[in-house]
TITI-606701 format. One record per residue: x, y, z of N, C-alpha, C in turn; residue in one letter. Coordinates in steps of 0.02 Angstrom, whole numbers, always signed. Atoms other than C-alpha are relative to their C-alpha. Last residue first. Layout:
BEGIN
{node {X Y Z} {X Y Z} {X Y Z} "a"}
...
***
This chain:
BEGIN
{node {-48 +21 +57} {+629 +2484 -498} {+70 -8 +44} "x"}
{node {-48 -24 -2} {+462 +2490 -372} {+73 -24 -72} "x"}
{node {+47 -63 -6} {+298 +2403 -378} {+52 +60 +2} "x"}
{node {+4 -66 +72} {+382 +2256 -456} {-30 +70 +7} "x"}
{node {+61 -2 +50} {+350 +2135 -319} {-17 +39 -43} "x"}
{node {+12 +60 +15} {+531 +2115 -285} {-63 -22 -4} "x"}
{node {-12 +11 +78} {+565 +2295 -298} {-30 -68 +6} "x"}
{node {+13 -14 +52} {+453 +2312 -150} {+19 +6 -80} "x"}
{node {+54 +48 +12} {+537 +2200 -53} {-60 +51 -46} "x"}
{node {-14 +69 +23} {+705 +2268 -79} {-58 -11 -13} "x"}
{node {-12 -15 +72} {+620 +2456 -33} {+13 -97 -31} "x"}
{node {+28 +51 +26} {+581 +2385 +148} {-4 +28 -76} "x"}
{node {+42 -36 +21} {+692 +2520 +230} {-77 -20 -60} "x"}
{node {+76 +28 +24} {+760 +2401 +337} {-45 +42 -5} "x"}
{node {+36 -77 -30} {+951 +2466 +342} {-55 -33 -3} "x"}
{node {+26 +18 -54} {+1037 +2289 +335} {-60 +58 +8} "x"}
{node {+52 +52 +21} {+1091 +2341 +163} {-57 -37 +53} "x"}
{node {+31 -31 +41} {+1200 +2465 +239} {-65 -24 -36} "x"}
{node {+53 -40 -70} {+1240 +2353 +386} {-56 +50 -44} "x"}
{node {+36 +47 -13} {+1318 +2252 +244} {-69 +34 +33} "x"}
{node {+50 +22 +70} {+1397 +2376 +152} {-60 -17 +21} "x"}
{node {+45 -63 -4} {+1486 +2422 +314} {-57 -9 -34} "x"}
{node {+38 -37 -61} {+1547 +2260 +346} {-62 +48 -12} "x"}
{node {+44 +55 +15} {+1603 +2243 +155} {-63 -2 +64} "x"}
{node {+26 -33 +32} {+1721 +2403 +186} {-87 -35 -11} "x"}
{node {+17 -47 -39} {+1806 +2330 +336} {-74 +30 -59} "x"}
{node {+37 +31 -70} {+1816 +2175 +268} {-26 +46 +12} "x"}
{node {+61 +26 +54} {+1895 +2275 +83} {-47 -23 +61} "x"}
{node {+23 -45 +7} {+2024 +2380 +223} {-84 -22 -44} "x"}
{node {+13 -45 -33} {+2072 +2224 +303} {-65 +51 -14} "x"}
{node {+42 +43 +3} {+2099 +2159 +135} {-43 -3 +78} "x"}
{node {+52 -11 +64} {+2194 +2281 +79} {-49 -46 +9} "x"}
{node {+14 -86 -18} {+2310 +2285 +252} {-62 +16 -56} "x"}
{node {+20 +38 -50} {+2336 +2077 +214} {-32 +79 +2} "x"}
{node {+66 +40 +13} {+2377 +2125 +39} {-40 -23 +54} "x"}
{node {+12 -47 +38} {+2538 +2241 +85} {-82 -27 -2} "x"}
{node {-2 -44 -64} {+2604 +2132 +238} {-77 +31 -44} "x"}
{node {+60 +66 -49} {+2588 +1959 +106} {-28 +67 +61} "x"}
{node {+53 +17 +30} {+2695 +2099 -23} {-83 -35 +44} "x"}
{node {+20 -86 +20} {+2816 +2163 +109} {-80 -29 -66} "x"}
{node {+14 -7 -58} {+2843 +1976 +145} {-18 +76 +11} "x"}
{node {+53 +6 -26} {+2866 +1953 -15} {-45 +0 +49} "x"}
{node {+47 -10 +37} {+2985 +2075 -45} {-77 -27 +5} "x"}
{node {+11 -71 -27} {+3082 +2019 +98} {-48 +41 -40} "x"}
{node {+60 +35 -64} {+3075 +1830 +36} {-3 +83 +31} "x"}
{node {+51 +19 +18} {+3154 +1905 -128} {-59 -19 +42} "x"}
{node {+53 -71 +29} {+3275 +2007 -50} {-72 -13 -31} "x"}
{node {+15 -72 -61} {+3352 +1871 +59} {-63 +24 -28} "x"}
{node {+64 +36 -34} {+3332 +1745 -118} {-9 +15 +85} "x"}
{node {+59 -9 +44} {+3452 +1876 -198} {-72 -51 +22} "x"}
{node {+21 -72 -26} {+3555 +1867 -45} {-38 +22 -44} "x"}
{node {+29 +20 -70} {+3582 +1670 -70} {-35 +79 +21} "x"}
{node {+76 +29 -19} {+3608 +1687 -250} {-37 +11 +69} "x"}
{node {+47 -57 +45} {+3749 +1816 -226} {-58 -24 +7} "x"}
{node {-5 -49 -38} {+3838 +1698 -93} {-56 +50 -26} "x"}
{node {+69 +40 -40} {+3816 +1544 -209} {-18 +52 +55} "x"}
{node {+57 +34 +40} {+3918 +1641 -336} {-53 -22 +36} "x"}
{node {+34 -68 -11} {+4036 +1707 -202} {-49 -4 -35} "x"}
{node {+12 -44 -46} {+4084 +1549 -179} {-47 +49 +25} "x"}
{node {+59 +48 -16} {+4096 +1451 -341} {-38 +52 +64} "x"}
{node {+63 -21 +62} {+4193 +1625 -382} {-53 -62 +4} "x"}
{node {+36 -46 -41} {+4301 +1571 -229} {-21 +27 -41} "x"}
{node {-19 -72 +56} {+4317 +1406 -324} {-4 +64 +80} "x"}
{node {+17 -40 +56} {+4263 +1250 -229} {+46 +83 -10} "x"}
{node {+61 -52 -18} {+4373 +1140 -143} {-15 +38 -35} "x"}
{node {+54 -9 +67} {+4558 +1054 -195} {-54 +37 +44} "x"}
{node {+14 -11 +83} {+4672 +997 -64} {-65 +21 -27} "x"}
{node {-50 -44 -7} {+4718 +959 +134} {-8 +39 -64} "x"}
{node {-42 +26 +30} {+4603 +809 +109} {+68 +47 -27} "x"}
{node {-32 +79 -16} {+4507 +817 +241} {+48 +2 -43} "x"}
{node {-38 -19 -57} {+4496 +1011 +214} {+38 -56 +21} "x"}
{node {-57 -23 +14} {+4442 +963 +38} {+44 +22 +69} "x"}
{node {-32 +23 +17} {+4300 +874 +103} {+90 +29 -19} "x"}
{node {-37 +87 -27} {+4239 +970 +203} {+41 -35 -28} "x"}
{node {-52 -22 -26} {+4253 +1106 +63} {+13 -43 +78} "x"}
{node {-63 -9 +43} {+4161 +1014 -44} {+60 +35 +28} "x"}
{node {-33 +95 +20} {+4022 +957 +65} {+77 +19 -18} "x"}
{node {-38 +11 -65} {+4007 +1144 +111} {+29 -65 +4} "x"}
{node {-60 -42 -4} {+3976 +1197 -81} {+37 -31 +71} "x"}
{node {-44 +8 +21} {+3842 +1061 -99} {+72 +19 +15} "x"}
{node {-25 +97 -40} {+3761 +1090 +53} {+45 -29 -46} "x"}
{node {-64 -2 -84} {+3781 +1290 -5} {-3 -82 +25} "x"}
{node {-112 -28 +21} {+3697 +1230 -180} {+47 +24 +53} "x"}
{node {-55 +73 +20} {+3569 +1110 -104} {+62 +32 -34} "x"}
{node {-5 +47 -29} {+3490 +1267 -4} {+59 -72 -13} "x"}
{node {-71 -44 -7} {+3493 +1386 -150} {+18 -41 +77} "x"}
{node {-41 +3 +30} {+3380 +1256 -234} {+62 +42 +6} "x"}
{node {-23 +89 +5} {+3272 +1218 -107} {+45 +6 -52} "x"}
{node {-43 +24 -63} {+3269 +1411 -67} {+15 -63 +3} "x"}
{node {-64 -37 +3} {+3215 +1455 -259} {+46 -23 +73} "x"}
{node {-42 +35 +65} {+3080 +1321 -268} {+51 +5 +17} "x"}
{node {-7 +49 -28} {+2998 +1412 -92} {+41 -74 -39} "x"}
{node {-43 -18 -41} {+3020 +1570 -175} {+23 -74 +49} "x"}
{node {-52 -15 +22} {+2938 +1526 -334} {+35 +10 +70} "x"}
{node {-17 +60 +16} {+2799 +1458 -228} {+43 -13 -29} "x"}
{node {-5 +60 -69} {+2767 +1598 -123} {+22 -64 -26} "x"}
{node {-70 -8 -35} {+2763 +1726 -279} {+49 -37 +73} "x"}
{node {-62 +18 +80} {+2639 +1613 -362} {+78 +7 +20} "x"}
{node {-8 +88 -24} {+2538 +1634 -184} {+46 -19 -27} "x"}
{node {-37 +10 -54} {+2571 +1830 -206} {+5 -88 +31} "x"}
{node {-52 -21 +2} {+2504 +1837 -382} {+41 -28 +58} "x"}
{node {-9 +40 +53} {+2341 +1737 -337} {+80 +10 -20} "x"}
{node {-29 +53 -33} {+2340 +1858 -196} {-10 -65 -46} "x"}
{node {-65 -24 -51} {+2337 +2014 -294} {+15 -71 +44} "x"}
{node {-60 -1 +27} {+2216 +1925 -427} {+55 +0 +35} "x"}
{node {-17 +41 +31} {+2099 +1911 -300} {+67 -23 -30} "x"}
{node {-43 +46 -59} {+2121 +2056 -222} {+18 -69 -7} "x"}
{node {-49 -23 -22} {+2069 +2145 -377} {+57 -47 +29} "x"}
{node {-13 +29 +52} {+1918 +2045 -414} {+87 +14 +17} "x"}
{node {-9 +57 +4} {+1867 +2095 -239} {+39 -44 -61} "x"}
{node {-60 +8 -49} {+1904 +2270 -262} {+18 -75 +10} "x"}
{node {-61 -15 +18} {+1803 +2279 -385} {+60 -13 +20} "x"}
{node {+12 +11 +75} {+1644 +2223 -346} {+83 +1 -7} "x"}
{node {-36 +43 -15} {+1689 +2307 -172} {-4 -56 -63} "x"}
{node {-76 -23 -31} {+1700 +2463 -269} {+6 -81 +1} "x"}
{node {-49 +11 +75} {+1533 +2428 -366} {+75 +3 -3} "x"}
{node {+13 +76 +21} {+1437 +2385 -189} {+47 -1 -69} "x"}
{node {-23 +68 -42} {+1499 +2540 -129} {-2 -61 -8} "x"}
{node {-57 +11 +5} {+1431 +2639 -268} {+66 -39 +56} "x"}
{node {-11 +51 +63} {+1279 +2570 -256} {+76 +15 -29} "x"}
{node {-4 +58 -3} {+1265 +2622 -68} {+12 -42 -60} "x"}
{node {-48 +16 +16} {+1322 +2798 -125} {+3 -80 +53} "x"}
{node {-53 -7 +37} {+1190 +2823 -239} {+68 -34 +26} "x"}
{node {+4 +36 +42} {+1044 +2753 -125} {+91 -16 -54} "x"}
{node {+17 +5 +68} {+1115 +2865 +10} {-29 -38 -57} "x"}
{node {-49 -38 +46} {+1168 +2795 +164} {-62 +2 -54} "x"}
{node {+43 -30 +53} {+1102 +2722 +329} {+41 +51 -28} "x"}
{node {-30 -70 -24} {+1197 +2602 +442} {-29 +36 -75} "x"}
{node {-15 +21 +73} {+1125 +2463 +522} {+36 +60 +17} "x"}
{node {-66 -8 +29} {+1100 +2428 +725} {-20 -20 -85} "x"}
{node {-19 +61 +45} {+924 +2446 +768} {+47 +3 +2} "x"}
{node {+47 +64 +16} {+806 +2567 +879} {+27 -35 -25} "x"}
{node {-29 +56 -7} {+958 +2692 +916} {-47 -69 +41} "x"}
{node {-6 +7 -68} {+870 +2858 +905} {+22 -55 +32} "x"}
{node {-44 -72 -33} {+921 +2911 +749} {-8 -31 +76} "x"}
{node {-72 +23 +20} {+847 +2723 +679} {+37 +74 +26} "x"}
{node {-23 +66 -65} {+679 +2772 +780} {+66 -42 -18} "x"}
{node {-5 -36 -61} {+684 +2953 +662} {+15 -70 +59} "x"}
{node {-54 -41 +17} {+732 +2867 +493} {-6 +23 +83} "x"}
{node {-62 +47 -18} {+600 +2730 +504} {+64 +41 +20} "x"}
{node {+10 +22 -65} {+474 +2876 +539} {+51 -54 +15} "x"}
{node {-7 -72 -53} {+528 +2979 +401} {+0 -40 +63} "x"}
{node {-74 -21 -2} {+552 +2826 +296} {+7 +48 +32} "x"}
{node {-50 +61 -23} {+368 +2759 +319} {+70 +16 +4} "x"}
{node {+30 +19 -87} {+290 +2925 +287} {+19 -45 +38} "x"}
{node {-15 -49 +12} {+386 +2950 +114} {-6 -4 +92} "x"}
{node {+3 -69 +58} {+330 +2775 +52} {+57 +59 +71} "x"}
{node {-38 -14 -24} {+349 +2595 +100} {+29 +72 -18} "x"}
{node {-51 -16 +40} {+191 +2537 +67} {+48 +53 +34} "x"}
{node {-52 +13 -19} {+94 +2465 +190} {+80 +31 -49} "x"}
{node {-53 +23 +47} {-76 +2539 +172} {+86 -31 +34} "x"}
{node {+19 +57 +19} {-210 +2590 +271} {+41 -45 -35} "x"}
{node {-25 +54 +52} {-137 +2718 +365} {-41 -46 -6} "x"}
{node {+28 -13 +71} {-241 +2802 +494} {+4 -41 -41} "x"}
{node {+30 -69 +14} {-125 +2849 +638} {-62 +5 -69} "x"}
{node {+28 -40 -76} {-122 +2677 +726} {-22 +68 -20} "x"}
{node {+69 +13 -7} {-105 +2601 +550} {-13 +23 +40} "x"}
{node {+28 -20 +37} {+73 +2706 +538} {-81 -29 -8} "x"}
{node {+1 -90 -5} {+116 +2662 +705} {-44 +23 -28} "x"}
{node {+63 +21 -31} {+92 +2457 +655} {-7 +74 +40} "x"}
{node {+54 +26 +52} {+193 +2496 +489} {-50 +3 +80} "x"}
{node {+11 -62 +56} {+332 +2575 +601} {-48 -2 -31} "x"}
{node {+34 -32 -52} {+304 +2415 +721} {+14 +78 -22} "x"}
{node {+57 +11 -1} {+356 +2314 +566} {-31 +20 +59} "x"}
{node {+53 -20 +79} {+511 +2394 +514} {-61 -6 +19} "x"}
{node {-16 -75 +2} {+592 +2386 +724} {-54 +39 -58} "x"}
{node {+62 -15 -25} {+529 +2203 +705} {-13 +72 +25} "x"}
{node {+51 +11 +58} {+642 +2187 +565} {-47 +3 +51} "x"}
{node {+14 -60 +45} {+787 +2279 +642} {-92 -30 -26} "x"}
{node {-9 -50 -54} {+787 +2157 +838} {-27 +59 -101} "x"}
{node {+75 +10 -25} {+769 +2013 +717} {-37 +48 +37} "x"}
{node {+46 +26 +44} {+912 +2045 +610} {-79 +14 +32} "x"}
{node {+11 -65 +35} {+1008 +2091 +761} {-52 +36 -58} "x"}
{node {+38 -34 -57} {+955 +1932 +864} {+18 +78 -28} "x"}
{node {+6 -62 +16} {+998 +1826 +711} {-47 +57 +44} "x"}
{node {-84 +1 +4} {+986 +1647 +778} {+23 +66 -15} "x"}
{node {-1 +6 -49} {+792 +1663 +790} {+90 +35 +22} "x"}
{node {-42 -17 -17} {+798 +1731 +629} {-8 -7 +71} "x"}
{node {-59 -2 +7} {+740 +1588 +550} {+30 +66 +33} "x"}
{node {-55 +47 -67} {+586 +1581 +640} {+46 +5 -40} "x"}
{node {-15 +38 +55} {+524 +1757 +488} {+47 -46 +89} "x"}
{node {-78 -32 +9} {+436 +1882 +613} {+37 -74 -23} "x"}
{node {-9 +60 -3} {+240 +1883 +641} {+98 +20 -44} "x"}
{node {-63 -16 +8} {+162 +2044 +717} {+31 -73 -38} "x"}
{node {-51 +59 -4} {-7 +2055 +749} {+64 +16 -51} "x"}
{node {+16 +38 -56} {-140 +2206 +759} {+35 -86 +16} "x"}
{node {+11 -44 -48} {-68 +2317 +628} {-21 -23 +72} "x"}
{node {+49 -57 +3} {-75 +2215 +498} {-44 +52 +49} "x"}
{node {+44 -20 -27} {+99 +2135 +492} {-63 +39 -23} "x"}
{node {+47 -18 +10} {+235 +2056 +425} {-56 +24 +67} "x"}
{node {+28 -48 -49} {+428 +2020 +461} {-73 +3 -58} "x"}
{node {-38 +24 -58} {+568 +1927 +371} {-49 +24 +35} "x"}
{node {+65 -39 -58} {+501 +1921 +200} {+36 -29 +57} "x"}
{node {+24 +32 -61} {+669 +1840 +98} {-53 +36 +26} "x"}
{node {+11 -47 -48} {+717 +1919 -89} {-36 -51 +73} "x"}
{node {-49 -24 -66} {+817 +1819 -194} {-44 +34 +71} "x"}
{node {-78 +0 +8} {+663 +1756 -285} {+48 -28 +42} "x"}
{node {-2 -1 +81} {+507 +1795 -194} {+83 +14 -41} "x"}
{node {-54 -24 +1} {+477 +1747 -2} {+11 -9 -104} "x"}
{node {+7 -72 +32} {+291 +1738 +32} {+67 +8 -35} "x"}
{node {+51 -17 +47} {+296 +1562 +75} {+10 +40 -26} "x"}
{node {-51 +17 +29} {+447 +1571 +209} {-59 -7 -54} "x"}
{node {-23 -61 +35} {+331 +1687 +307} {+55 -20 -63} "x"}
{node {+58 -20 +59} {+228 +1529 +368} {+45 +18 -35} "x"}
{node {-19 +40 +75} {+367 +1474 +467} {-19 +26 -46} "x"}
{node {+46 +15 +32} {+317 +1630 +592} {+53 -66 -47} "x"}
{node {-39 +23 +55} {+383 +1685 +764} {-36 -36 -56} "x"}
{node {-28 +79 -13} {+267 +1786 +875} {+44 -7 -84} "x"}
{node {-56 +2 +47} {+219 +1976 +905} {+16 -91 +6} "x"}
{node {-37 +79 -11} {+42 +2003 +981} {+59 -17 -59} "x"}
{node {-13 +39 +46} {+10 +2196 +976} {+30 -76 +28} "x"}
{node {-38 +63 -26} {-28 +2321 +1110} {-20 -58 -62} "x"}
{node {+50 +36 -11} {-62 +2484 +1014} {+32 -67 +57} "x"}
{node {+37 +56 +58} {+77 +2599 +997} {-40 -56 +51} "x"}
{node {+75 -7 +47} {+97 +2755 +1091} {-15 -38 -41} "x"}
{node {+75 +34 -13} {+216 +2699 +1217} {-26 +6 -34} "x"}
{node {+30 -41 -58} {+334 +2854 +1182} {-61 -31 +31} "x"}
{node {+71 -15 +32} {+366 +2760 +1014} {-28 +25 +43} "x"}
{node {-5 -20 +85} {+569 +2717 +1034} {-72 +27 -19} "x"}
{node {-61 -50 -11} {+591 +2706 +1222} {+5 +32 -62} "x"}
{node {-40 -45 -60} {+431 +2636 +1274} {+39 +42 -19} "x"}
{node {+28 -45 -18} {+399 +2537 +1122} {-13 +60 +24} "x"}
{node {-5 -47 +76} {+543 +2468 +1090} {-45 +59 +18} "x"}
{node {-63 -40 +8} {+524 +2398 +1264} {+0 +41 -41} "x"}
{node {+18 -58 -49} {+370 +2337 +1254} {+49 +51 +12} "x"}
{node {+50 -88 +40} {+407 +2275 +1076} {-10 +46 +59} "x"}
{node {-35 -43 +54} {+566 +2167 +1162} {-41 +55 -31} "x"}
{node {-32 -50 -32} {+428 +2096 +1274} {+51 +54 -16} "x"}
{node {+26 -44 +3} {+334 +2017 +1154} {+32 +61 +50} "x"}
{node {+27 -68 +50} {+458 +1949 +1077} {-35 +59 +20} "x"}
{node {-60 -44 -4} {+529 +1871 +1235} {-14 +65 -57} "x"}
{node {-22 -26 -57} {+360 +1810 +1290} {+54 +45 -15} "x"}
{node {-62 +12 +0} {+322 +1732 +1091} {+21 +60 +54} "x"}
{node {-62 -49 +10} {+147 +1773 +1060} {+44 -20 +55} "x"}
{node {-41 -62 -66} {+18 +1620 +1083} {+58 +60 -26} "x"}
{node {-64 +20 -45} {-84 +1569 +911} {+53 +26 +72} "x"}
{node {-13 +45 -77} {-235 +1602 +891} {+54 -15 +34} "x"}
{node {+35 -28 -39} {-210 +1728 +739} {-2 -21 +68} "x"}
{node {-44 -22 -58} {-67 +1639 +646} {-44 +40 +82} "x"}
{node {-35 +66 -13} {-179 +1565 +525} {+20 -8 +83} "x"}
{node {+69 +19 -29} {-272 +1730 +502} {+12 -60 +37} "x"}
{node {+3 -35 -59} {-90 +1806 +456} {-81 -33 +64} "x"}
{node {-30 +31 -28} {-64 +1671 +345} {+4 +38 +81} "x"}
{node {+1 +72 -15} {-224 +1666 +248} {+50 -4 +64} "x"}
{node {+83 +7 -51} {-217 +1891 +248} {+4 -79 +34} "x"}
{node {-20 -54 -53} {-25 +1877 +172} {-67 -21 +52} "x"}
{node {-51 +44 -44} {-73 +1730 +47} {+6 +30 +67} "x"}
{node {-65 -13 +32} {-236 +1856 -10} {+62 -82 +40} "x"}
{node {-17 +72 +40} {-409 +1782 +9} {+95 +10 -10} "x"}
{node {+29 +60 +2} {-454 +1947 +77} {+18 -56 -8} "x"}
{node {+74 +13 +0} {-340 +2084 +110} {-28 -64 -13} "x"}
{node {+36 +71 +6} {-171 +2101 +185} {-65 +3 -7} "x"}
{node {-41 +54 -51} {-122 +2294 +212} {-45 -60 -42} "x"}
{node {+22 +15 -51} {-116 +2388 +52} {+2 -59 +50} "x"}
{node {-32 -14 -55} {+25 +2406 -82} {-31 -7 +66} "x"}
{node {-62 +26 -20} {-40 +2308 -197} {+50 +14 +67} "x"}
{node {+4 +60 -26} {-197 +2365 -184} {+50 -46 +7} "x"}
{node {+29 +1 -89} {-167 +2538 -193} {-16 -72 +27} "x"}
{node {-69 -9 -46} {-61 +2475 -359} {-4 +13 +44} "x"}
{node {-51 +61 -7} {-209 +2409 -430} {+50 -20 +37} "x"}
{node {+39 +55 -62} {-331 +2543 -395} {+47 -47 +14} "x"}
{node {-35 -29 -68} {-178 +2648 -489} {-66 -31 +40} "x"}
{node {-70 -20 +0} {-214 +2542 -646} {+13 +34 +76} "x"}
{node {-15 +92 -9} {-413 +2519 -621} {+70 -10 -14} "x"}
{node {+43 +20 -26} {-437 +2720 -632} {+12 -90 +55} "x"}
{node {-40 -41 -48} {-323 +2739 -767} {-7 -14 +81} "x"}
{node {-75 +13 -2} {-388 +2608 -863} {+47 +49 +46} "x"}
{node {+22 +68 -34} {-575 +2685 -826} {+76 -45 -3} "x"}
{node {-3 -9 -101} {-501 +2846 -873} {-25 -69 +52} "x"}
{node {-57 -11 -31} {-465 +2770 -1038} {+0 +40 +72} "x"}
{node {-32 +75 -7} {-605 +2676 -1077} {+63 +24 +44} "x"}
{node {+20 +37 -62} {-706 +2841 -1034} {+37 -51 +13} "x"}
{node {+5 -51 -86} {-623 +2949 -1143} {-3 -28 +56} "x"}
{node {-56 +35 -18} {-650 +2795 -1286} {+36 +70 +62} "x"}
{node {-16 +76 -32} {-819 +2810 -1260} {+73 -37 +10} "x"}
{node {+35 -20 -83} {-854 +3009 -1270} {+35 -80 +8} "x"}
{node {-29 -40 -36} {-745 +3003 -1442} {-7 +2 +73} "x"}
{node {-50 +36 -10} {-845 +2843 -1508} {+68 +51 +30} "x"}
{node {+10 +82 -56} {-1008 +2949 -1449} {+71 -35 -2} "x"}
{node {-7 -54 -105} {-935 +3113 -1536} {-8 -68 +31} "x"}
{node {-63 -31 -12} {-905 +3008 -1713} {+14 +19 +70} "x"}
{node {-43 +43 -10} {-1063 +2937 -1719} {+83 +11 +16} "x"}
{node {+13 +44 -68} {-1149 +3086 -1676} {+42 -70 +14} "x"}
{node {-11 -35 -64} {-1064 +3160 -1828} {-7 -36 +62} "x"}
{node {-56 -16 -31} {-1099 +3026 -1941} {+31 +34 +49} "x"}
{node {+16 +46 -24} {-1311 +3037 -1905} {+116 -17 +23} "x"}
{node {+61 +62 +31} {-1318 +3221 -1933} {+48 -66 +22} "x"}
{node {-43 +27 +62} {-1286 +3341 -1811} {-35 -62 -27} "x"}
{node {-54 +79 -15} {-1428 +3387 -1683} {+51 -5 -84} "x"}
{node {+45 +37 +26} {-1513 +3571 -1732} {+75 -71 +26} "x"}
{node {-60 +63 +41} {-1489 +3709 -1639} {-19 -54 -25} "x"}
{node {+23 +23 +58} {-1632 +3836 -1609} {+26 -65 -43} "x"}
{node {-28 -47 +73} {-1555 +3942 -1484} {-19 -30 -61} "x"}
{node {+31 -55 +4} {-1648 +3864 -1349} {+3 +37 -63} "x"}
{node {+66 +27 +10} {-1599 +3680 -1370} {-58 +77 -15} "x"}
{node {+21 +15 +79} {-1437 +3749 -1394} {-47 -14 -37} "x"}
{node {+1 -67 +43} {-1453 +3827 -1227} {-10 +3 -63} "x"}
{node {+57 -58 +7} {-1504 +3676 -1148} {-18 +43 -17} "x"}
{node {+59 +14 +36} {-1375 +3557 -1236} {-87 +39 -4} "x"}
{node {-10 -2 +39} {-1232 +3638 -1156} {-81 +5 -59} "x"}
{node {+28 -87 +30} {-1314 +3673 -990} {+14 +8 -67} "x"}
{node {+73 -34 -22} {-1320 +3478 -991} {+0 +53 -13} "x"}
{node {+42 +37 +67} {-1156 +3445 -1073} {-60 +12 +28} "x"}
{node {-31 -32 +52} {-1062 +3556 -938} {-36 -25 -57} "x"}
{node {+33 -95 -27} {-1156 +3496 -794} {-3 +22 -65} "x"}
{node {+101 +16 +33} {-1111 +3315 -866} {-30 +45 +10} "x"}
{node {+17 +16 +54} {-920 +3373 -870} {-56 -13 -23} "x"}
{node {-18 -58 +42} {-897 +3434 -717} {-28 +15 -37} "x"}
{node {+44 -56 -31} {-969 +3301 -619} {-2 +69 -53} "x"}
{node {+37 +53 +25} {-826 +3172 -726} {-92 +59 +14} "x"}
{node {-5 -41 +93} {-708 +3324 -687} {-62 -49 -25} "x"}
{node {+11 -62 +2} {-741 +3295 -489} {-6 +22 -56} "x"}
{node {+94 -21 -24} {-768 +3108 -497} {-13 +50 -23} "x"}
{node {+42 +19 +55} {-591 +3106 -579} {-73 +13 -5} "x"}
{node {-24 -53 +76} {-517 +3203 -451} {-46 -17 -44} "x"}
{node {+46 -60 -22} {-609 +3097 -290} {+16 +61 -75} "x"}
{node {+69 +7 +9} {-540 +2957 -386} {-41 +39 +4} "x"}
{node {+19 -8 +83} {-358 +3001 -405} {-67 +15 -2} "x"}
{node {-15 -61 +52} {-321 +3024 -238} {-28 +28 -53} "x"}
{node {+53 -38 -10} {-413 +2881 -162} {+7 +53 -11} "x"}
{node {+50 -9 +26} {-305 +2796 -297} {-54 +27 +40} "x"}
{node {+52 +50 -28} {-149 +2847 -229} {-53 +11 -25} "x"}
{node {+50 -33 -43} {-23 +2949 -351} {-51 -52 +23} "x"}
***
């Protein structure tokens, strides 16, 4: 729960509560009451004080996390680099791409914003995780590596003119909540980005398939190489036994006499149609694994786009504010 949430609550019982001990004490004062003795009081006070510690931990706990999630404040890296970036010219093509967006995806109604390319943003980047895009509502700055990545660049400034909406209506914050995914969700229906939006569930089970599948295929063509190399043994050696066999019956023709067997024959005959069936097999096998691998591309693709979605969750796990 947000801490201007909380606060106004707390206030309210905190109000409550000194009313409540005031008329308390006035009546008692009437009725004759007499103060407890010296333990007692000690007791209530270290009761009243640790009450307080702990709403004050409460308090300063979800302040924490409104501050985590809010836009760029003071001294922060975010604030430094955005302030940095302030003078600087906006990027013609960028900015024109938002007018667009704009227009067709936000009915115009967003602010006019300066969008440019950032080095900076390679700073912020934590772990695995990359920042590709920031903003606070009045600038735009979008990770220069995806120059080269015109899809990439085209979704992540899609994310960060959702954030510069959401300050247009209010928002103070950037977090990637309930309000942010409604609105990412509606300019991704209306074909603001190419990804492709799924489930949490059955994006993780997609990722545990191709997991799988990969290991799989592996093997399967590890097998099928093996089976490529036995076969390629087997034809050099059913090869020198018909050159043998034909030598021999050259010869014997020259010499009106002798030549192999017709059990030598049919012997090298059998082999030869057992190494047919075998290259037919594999060739049914190389057909078989090529179609599974296809299907894994195809699958991996998808994944991808899936992951592509830019629902900025990633980057909130990767400052822990999320799991």
């Amino acid at each position: 729960m947000p801490a201007e949430i909380i606060s106004p609550i707390l206030r309210k019982w905190l109000i409550i509560a000194a009313i409540y001990a005031v008329n308390t004490a006035r009546n008692r004062r009437r009725s004759g009451w007499r103060y407890p003795s010296e333990p007692m009081r000690r007791t209530v006070l270290l009761f009243v004080l640790l009450i307080c510690v702990l709403i004050a931990g409460l308090v300063y706990r979800q302040g924490g996390l409104s501050e985590a999630l809010s836009a760029p404040g003071p001294g922060s890296p975010e604030r430094a680099i955005i302030e940095a970036s302030r003078e600087e010219p906006g990027d013609a093509d960028l900015g024109l791409l938002f007018r667009q967006l704009n227009a067709q995806h936000f009915g115009g109604g967003l602010p006019a914003v300066k969008v440019l390319w950032s080095e900076r943003l390679d700073r912020l980047d934590v772990g695995d995780y990359r920042l590709n895009g920031m903003t606070d509502g009045r600038i735009i700055l979008l990770k220069a590596a995806l120059k080269d990545d015109t899809a990439d660049a085209r979704r992540t400034l899609c994310h960060e003119m959702v954030h510069v909406k959401l300050f247009s209506d209010g928002q103070t914050s950037t977090a990637h909540d309930a309000a942010f995914q409604n609105e990412l969700r509606r300019i991704f229906d209306s074909g603001c980005f190419e990804a492709t939006w799924a489930p949490p569930e059955e994006k993780a089970a997609l990722g545990e398939w191709i997991a799988a599948e990969r290991t799989r295929l592996d093997a399967a063509h590890a097998q099928v190489n093996a089976q490529g190399e036995s076969i390629k043994t087997e034809t050099a050696r059913v090869e020198q036994l018909v050159a043998d066999l034909n030598e021999r019956i050259t010869a014997a023709n020259a010499a009106g006499s002798g030549g192999p067997s017709a059990e030598e024959v049919a012997s090298a005959e059998r082999h030869r149609t057992a190494l047919n069936e075998s290259i037919l097999a594999y060739n049914s096998a190389v057909a078989a694994n090529n179609r599974d691998r296809d299907t894994f591309n195809a699958a991996v693709q998808r994944h991808n786009l899936m992951l592509a979605y830019p629902d900025g969750l990633a980057e909130d796990r990767a400052k822990g504010l999320i799991r």
